[in-house]
C-alpha positions in Angstrom: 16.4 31.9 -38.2 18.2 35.4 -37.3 22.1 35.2 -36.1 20.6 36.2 -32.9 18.1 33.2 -32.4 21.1 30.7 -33.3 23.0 32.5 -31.0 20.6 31.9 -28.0 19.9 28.5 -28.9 24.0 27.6 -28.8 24.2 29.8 -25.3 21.4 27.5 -23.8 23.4 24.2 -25.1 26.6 25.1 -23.8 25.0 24.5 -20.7 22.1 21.6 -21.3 24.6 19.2 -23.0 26.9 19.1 -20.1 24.0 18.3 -18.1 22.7 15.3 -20.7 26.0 14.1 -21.5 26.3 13.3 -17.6 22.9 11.8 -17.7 24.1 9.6 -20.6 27.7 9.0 -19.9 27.0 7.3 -16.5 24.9 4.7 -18.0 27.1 3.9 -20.9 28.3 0.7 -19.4 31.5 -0.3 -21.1 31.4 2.4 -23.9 31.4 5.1 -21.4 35.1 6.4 -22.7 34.2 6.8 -26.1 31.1 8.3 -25.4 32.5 10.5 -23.0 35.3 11.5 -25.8 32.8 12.3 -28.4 30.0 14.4 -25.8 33.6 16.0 -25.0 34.3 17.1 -29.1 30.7 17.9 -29.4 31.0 20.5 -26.5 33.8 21.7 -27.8 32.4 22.0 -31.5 29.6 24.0 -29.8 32.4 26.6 -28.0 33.5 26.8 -31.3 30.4 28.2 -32.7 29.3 30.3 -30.1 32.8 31.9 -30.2 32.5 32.3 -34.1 28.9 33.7 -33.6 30.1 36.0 -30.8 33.2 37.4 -31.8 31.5 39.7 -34.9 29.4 41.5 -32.3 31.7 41.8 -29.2 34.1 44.0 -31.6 31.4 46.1 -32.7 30.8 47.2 -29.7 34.0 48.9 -29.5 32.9 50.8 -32.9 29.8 52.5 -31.5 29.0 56.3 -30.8 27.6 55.2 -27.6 30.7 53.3 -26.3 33.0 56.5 -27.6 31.0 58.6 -25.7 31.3 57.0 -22.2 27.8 56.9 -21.9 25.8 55.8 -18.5 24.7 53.0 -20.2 28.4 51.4 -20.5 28.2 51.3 -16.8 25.9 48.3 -17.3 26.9 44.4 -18.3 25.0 44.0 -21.4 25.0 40.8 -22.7 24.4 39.0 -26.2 22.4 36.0 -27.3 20.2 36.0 -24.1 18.0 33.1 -23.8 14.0 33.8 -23.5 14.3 37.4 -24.7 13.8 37.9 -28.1 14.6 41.6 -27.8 17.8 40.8 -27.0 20.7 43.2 -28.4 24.2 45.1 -27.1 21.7 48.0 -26.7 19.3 45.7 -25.1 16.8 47.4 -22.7 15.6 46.2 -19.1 18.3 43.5 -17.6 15.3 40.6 -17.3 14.1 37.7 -19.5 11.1 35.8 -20.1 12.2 32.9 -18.1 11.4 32.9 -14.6 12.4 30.1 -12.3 11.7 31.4 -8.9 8.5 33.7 -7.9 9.9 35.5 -4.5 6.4 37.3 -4.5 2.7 36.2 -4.8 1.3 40.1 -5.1 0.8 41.0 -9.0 2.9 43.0 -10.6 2.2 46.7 -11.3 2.8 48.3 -14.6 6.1 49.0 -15.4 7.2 46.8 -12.1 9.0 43.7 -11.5 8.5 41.4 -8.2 12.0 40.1 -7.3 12.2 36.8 -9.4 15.3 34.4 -9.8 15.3 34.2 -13.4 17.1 32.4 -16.1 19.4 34.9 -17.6 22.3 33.5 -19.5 24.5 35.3 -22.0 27.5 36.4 -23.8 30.0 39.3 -23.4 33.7 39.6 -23.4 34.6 38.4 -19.7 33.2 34.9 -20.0 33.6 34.2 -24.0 37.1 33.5 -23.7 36.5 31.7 -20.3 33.4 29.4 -21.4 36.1 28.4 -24.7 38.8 27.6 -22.2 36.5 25.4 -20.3 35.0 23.5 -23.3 39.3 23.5 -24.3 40.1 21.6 -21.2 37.8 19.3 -20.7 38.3 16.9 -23.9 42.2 16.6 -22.5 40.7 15.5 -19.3 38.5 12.7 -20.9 41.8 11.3 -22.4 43.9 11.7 -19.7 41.7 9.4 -17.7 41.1 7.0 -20.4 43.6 4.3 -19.1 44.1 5.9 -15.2 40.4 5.8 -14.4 39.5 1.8 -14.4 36.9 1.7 -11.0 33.3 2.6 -12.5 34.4 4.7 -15.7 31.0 6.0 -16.7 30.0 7.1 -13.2 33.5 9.1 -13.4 32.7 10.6 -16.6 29.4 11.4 -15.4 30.5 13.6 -12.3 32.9 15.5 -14.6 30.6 16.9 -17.1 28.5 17.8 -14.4 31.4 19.8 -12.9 31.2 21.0 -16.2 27.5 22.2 -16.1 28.6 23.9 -13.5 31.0 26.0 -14.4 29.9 27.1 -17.3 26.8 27.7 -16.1 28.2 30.1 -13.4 30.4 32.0 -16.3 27.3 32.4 -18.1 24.8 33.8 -15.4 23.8 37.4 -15.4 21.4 36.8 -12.3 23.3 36.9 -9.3 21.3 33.8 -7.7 22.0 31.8 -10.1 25.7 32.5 -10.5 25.7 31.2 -6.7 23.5 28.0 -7.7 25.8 27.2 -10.4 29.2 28.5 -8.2 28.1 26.1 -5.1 26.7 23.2 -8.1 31.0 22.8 -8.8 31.4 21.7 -4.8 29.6 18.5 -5.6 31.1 16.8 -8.5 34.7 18.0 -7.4 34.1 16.3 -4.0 32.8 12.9 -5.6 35.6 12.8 -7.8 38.6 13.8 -5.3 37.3 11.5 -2.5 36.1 8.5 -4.9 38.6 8.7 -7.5 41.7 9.8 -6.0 45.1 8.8 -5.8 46.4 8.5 -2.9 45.1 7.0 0.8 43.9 10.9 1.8 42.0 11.4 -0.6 38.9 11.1 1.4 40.7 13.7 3.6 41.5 15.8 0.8 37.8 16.0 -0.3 36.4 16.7 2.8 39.3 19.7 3.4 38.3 21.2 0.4 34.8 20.2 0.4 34.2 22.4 4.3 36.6 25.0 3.1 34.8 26.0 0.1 31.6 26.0 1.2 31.9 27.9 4.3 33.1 31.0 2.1 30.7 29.9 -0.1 28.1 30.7 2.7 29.5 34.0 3.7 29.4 35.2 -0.2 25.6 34.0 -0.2 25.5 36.7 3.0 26.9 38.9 0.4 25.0 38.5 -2.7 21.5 39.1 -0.8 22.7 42.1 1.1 23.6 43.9 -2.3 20.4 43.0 -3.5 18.6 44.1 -0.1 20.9 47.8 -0.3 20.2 48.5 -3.8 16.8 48.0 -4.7 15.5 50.0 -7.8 15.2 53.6 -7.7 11.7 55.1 -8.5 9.7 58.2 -8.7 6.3 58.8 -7.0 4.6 57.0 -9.3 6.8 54.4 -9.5 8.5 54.7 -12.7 12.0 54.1 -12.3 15.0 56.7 -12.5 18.8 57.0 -13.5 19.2 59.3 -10.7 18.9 59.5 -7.0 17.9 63.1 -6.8 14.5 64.3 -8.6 12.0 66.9 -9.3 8.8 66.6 -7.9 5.4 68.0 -8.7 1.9 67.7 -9.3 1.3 65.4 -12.1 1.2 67.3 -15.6 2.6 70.3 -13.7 5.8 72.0 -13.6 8.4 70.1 -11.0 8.6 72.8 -8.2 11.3 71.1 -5.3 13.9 68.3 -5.4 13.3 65.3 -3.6 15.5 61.4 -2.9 14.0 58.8 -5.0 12.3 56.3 -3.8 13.5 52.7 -2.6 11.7 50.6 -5.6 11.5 46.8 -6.3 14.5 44.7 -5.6 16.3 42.9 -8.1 18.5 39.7 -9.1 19.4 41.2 -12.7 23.2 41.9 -12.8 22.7 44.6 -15.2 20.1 46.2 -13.3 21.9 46.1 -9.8 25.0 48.0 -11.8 22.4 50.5 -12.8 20.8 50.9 -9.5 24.5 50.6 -7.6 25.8 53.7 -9.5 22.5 55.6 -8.6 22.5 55.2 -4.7 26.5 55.4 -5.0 26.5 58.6 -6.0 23.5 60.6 -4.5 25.8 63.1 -3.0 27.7 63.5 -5.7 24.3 64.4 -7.8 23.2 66.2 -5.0 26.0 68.7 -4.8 25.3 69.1 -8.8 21.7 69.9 -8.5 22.3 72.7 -5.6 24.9 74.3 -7.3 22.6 74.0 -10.4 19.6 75.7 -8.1 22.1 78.3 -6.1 22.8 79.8 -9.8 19.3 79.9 -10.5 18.8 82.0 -7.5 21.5 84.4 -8.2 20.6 84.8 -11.5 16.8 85.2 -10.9 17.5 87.7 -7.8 19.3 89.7 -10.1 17.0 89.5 -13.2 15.2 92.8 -14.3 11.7 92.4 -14.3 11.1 89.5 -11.8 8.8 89.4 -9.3 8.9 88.6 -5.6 6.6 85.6 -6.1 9.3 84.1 -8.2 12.0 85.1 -6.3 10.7 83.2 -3.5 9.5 80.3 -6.0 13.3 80.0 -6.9 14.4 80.6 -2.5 12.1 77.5 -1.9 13.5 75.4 -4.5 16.9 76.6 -3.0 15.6 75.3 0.3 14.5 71.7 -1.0 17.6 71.4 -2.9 19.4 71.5 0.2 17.6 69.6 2.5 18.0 66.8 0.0 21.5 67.5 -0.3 21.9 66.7 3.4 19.5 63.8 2.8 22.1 62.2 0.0 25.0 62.8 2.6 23.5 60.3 4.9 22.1 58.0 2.2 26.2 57.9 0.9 27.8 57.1 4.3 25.4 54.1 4.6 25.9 53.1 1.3 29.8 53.0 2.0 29.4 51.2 5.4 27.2 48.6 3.9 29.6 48.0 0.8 32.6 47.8 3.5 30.8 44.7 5.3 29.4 43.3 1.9 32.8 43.8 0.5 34.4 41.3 3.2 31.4 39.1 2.1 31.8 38.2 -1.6 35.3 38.3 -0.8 35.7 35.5 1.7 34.2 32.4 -0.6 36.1 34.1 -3.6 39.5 34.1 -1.9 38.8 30.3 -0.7 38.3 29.4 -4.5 41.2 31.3 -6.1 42.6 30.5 -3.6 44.3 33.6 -2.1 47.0 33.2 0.8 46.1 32.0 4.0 42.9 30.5 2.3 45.1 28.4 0.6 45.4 25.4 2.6 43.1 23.1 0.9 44.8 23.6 -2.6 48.0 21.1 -2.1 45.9 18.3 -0.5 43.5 18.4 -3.3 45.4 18.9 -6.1 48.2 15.9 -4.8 44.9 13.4 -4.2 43.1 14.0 -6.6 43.2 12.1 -10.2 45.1 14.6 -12.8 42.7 14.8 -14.9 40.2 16.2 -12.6 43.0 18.5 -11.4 43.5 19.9 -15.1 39.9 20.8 -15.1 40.5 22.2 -10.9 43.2 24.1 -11.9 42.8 25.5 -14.9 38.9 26.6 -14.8 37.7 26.0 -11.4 40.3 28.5 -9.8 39.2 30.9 -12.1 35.5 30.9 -10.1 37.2 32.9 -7.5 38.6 35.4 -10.0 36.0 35.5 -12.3 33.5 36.1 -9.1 35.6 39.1 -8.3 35.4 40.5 -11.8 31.6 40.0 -12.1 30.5 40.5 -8.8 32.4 42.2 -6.4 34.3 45.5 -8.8 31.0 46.4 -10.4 28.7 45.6 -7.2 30.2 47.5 -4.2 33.0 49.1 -6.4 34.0 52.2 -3.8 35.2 49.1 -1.1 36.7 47.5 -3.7 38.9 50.5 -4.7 39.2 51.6 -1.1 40.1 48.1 0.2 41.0 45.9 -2.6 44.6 46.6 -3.1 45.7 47.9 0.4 43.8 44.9 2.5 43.5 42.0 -0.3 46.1 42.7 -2.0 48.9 43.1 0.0 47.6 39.0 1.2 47.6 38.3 -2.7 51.5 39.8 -2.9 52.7 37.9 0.6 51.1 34.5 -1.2 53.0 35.6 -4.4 56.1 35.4 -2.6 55.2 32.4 -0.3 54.0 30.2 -2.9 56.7 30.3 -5.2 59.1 29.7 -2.2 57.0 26.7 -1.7 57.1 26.1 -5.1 61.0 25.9 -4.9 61.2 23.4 -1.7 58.7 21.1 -3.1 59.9 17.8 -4.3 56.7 16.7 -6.2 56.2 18.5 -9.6 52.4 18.4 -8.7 52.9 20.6 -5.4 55.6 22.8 -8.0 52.7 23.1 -10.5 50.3 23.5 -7.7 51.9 26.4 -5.7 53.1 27.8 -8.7 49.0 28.6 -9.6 48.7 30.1 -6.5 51.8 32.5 -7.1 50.1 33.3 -10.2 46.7 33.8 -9.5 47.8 36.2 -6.9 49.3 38.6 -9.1 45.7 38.1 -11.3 43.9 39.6 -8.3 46.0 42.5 -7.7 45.2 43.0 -11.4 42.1 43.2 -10.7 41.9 45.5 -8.1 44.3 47.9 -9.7 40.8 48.8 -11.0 42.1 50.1 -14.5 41.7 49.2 -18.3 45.1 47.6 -18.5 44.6 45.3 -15.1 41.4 44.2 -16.1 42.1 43.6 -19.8 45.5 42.1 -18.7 43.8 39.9 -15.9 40.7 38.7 -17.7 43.6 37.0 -20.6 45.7 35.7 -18.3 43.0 33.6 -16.3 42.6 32.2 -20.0 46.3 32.0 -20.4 46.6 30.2 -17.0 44.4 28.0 -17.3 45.7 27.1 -20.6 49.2 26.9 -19.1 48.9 25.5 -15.4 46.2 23.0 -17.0 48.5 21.6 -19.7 51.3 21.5 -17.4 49.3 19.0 -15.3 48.1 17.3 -17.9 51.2 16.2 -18.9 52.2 14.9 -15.9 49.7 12.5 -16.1 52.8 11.1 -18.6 54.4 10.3 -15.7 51.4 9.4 -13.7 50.3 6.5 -16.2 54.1 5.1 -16.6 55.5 5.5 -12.9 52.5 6.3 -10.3 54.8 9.3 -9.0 55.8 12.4 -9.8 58.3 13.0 -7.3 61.5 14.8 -8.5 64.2 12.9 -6.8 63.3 9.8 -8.6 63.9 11.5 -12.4 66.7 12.4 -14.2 68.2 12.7 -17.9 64.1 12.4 -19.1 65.2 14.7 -22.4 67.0 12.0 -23.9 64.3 9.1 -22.6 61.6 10.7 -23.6 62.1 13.3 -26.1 59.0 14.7 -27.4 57.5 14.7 -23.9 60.6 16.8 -23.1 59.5 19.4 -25.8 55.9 19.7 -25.3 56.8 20.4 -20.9 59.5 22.6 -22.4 57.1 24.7 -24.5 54.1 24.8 -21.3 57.5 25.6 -18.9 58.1 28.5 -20.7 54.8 29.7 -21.5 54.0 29.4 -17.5 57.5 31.9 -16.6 56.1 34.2 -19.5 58.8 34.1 -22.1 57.4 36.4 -24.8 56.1 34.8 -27.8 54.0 32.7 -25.7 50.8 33.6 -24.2 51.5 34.5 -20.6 53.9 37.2 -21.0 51.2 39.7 -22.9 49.0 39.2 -20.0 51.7 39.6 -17.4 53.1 42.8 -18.5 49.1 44.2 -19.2 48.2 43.4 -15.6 51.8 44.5 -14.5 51.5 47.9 -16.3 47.7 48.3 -14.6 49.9 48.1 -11.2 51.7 51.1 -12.0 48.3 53.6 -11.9 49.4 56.6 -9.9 45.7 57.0 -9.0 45.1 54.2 -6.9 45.1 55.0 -3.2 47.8 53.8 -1.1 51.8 54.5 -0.5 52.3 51.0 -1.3 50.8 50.4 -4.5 54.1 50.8 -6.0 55.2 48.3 -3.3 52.4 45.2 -4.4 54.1 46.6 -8.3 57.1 45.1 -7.2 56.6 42.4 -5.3 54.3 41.0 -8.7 57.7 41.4 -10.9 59.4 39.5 -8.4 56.8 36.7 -8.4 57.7 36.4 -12.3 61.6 36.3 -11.6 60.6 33.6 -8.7 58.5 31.1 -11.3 61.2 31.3 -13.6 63.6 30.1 -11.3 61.2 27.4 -9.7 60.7 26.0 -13.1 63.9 26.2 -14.4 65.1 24.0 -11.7 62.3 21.7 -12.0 63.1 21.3 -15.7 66.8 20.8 -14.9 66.6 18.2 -12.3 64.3 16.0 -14.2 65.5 16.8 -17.8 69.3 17.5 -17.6 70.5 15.4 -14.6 71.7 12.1 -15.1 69.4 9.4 -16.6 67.4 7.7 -13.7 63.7 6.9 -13.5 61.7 4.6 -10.8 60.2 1.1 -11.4 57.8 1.7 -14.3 54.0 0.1 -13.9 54.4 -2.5 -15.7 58.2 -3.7 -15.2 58.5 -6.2 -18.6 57.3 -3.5 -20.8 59.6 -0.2 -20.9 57.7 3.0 -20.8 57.5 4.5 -23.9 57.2 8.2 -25.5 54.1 9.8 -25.5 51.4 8.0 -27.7 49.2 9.7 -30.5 46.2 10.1 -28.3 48.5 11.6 -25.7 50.5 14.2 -28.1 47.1 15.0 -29.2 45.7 16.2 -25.8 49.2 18.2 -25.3 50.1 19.3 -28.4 46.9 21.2 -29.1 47.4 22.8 -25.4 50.6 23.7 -26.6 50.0 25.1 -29.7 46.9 27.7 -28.0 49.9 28.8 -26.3 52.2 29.7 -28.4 48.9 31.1 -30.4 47.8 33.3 -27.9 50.9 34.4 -27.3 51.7 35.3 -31.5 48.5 36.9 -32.1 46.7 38.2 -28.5 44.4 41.1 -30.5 41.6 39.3 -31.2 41.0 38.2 -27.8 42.0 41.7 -26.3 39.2 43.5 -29.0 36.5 41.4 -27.5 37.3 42.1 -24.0 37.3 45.9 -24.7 33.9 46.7 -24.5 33.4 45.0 -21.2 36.2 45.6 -20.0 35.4 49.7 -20.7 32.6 48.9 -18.3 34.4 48.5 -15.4 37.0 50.8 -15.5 34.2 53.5 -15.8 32.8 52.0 -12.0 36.5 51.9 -11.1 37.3 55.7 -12.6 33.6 56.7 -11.3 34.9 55.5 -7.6 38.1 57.0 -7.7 35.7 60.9 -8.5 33.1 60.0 -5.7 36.5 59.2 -3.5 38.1 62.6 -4.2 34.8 64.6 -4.0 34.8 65.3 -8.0 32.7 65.0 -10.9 33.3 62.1 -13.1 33.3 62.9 -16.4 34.4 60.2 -19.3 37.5 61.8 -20.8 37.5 59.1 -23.9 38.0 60.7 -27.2 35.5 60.1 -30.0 35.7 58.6 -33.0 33.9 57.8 -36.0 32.5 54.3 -35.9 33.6 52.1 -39.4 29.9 51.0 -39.8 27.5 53.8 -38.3 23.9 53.6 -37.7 21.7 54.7 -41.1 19.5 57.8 -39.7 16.7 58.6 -41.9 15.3 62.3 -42.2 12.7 61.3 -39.5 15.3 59.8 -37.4 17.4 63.0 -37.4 15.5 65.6 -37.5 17.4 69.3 -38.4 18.9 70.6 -35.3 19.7 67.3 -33.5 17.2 65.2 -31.3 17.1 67.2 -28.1 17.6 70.3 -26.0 21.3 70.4 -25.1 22.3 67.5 -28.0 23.9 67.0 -31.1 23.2 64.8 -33.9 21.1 65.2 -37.2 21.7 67.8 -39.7 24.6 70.0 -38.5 25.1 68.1 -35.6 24.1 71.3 -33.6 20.7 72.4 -32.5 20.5 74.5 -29.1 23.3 73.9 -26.7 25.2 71.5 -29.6 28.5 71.6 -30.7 30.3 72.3 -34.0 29.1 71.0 -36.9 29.3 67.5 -37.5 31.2 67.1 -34.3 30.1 64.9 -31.3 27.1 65.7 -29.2 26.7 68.2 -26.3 26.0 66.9 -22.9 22.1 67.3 -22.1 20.9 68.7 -19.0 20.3 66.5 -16.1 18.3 63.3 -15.8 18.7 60.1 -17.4 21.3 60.1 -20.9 20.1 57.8 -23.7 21.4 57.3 -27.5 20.6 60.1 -29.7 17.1 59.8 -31.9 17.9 57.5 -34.5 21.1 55.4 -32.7 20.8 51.7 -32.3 
């Protein structure tokens, strides 16, 4: 078995033994702890091994010719270890799978083209490894903070939450946009079981429902969204329906030279990720292509006009081709202002059940009721990887799906609410007298300086935002967590009923310490390489807006602001005078955290202060990926300023290059206009051994030989 067929197998599990364990858990009976404890570790051995598996390949990406040379092709998600297709690679071809789960069309398919199926197309890249790890991380903390809290029908509990779970993994893993929404609207129904059944307090049936109609009526709205990109973007095709990377073509008589220029054709629709990237790009920049090809044909003209020796016949041959080139140029102007009107309503779309799930100010409403009701550890798991739904729906969805909306809109419309909730929160944060509603408004302060990350639309945002939902959720989940401590001993968490707890309870004072700080970003631990990534992405001159500077500033002040919420949090309860409410069980003195306890903290902890000591590995994974969309985002900001996009990446030798055998490289490179094979020249190639020339116009693939 090939390191790729292991690799698909342990993609598949990571979400079918959620699934079973839920099946099994809630008919465990009286063992449904322990079982629930070991499904946890086996889930999390399985992360394990898919990040070990993963890892190798993810940085090779980074190392290929392709990936140096900006090619088209990095303007695609393309995912590893893809269950149900066997031809699977980084390089991999067509954006579908062998595993179909919905037929959307009863007429057969022709050759070469695909009815609009919902498929079953999970895999691995850089955005989600990190974030499918962090889920598997959290969840075994969860299992043992409930071990004592959660007495009322345990294995019914237990059941709920690994099917929460199922859930979101399954929604990081999708690269079908359907199923990313099954598996993004599958998290509403375990989370509003266990907040309304297993709560805390008397509104917790309140608090479920709150969250339960908010959700879902963005939810609904994104749904609007998802189908209307797929509707706007169907594949483009040529006359004989073969698809094509570009949305102007030549047309002729088959097996005939092409003799005018014509719009493709609107082809099947699709559900693939990858494809509706591809076919995004194409539509999004017809005008821009457009403009290329008549300048192309005007030079043509003038040249043949003024060539010795050509006839009239040609002269006109060349005049007509002029003609068509222009009437299709006027063609793509109209196909590109409907494009951008339709990304401006499909924009608002996606956007509205992502801001609910974050959840971005004034969506925010639902967040303290939940998170105060619910059990803690369903709120580690809440906080800590459900919120990052929201974010992660932006990153996969909405930047690489209606990209010129997102640049245009993202930062002056969504983020200037992202920077007012940055500010509000943590003001919130500060009044609050419940370290829950402290924690809890403090993850909204944070995740809205994670979305104007995001739509600062650059390598450092992205790369700095895509950590830091890991780092949160390490942080803001851990910080929870252990005030479950508290939970267990006192049933409260409210501030004005703790003091002096450092010398009470010592090691629990050093482990909130350690998460306190990592939350504020004190370098060394893991937030503050995130925070300054994402906070140097804010500071691209190229973004549109006077006030991007502005939403700059008003993130650094968020990270003063959580420093001094937290600080004051940890000096009330820590430093003040010793005084502590009626324990749960008044003849027993609460004690230091346990073994089992310093277990599910320490380990939090210690990711922490790891991340934070040695970031690179994770940030080499994300690079590929991450490349990906800052091409869409640097491809938008060209179509924006009526330019050509060209990659201006410099290349570099890859440390383990492809082997190209005599017949793979032929002398003089593989193609008119390209470099590559003996002397790296060839017609139209550059200097000797140096990197390939850019080929004439239509679709750009690897050179002969490149894997």
């Amino acid at each position: 078995m090939t390191i790729h067929a292991v690799g698909r197998v342990l993609v598949l599990l990571l979400v079918l033994v959620p699934l079973v364990s839920a099946a099994v858990v809630s008919v465990s009976g009286c063992v449904a702890r322990r079982v629930a404890l070991l499904a946890a570790l086996f889930n999390l051995g399985l992360a394990a091994a898919v990040v070990g598996v993963a890892i190798p390949a993810l940085g090779y990406r980074t190392e290929t010719s392709a990936y140096q040379r900006g090619d088209s092709v990095l303007q695609r998600f393309q995912p590893e270890y893809v269950p149900g297709d066997t031809a699977s690679r980084s390089d991999g071809a067509d954006g579908r799978t062998e595993w179909t789960l919905l037929h959307l069309s009863s007429a057969p398919n022709a050759p070469g083209r695909f009815a609009p199926d919902v498929q079953l197309f999970l895999g691995i890249d850089g955005l989600n490894l990190w974030l499918v790890a962090l889920a598997a991380v959290m969840l075994p903390p969860a299992v043992l903070i409930s071990w004592e809290s959660v007495t009322d029908r345990p294995g019914a509990f237990y059941g709920w939450l690994f099917l929460l779970q199922a859930g979101l993994v399954g929604a990081f893993l999708s690269f079908d946009v359907m199923l990313f929404y099954v598996f993004f609207e599958l998290t509403l129904i375990p989370a509003f079981f266990l907040i309304g059944r297993w709560g805390v307090g008397s509104g917790r049936r309140d608090a479920a429902r709150k969250f339960f109609l908010y959700t879902l009526a963005g939810s609904l709205l994104t749904l609007l969204g998802v189908v209307g990109v797929v509707l706007t973007n169907p594949t483009p095709v040529d006359a004989l329906g073969r698809r094509v990377s570009e949305a102007v073509i030549q047309s002729g008589p088959p097996n005939q030279p092409a003799t005018d220029w014509v719009m493709a054709k609107r082809g099947p629709l699709t559900f693939s990720l990858p494809d509706l990237m591809g076919n995004v790009q194409v539509w999004a920049a017809a005008e821009a292509t457009a403009n290329v090809r008549l300048a192309e044909v005007e030079q043509f003209v003038t040249t043949e006009r003024a060539r010795p020796g050509a006839t009239a016949e040609q002269v006109r041959a060349a005049e007509r081709t002029l003609d068509s080139a222009r009437r299709v140029q006027a063609e793509a102007q109209q196909v590109r202002a409907k494009h951008l009107a339709a990304q401006f309503w499909l924009f608002i779309a996606l956007m509205a059940g992502f801001m609910v799930k974050v959840p971005i100010w004034p969506f925010h409403t639902w967040l303290p009721a939940a998170y105060g009701e619910a059990p803690t550890g369903v709120v580690v798991l809440l906080s800590a990887v459900m919120a990052k739904l929201g974010t992660f729906g932006i990153l996969r969805l909405v930047l690489p799906l209606v990209p010129d909306a997102a640049l245009a809109y993202g930062l002056p419309a969504i983020g200037s609410l992202a920077a007012f909730g940055i500010v509000y929160a943590a003001l919130c944060a500060y009044a609050s007298k419940d370290m829950k509603m402290v924690i809890a408004y403090s993850s909204v302060s944070h995740l809205g300086f994670l979305v104007l990350a995001l739509f600062a639309f650059n390598k450092e945002g992205l790369t700095g935002a895509t950590l830091h939902m890991v780092n949160h959720g390490l942080s803001t989940g851990a910080l929870f967590a252990v005030l479950g401590f508290l939970t267990d001993r006192y049933r409260t968490t409210e501030m004005a009923k703790f003091g002096g707890l450092m010398g009470r309870f010592p090691r629990f004072a050093v482990l909130t310490f350690v998460l306190c700080l990592a939350s504020v970003g004190l370098p060394g631990l893991n937030n503050f390489v995130s925070e300054m990534l994402m906070l140097g992405g804010l500071f691209d001159a190229r973004n549109p807006g006077a006030g991007r500077l502005g939403l700059a500033v008003v993130a650094a002040v968020g990270i003063f602001l959580s420093a001094w919420y937290t600080l004051t949090m940890l000096q009330r309860v820590f430093f003040n005078p010793v005084k502590e409410p009626e324990p749960v069980a008044p003849d027993a003195p609460a004690r230091d955290v346990s073994r089992r306890e310093f277990f599910a903290f320490g380990s939090l902890a210690g990711l922490c202060l790891l991340l934070g000591l040695v970031p690179q590995p994770v940030i080499n994974t994300l690079a590929a990926d991450v490349r990906v969309l800052s091409n869409i985002g640097d491809a938008a900001r060209a179509r924006a300023a009526g330019v050509r996009y060209v990659s201006d990446e410099p290349l570099v030798v890859p440390s383990a290059p492809a082997v190209l055998t005599k017949q793979a490289a032929p002398k003089g490179g593989g193609q008119k206009g390209g470099g590559g094979g003996k002397g790296g020249g060839g017609k139209g190639g550059g200097q000797k051994g140096g990197p390939p020339a850019l080929p004439p116009a239509g679709p750009k693939g690897p050179p002969p030989g490149e894997e």
